[in-house]
N, C-alpha and C positions, 0 to 999 in steps of 0.2 A: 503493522497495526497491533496493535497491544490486545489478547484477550480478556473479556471481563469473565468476573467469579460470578455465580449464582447461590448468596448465603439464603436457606431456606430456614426462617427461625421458627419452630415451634411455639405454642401457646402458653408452656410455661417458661420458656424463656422471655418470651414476652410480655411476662405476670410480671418476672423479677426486674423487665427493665422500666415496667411503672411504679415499682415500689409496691405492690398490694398485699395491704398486711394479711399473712398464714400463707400466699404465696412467693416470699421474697426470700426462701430463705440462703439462695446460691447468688446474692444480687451484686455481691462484691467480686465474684469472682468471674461472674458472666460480665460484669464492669469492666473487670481489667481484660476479659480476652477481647470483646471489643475493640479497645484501646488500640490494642498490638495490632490486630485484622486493619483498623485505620492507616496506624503507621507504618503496616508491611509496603503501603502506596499500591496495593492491589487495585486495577479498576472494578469495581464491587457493586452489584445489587443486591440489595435485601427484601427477602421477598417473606413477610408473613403470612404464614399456615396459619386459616383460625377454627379450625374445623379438629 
């Protein structure tokens, strides 16, 4: 049985992945690490911090 990941994302990364302008300014590149975390084919939850 394969283990899953526990990605705990912060609130401003979570800024930058709605796009909010004066918070986005890493939004390209928390884009692309996303990306690769998909394609590594990790079993993955993402768990947002909003606190």
């Amino acid at each position: 049985m394969a283990k899953h990941t526990i990605w705990i994302i912060d609130t401003s990364v979570f800024l930058n992945i709605l796009d909010i302008p004066g918070y986005n300014q890493k939004r390209k590149s928390i884009i692309s690490d996303f990306k690769i975390y998909i394609k590594m084919g990790i079993p993955s939850f993402f768990l947002i911090r909003l606190f």
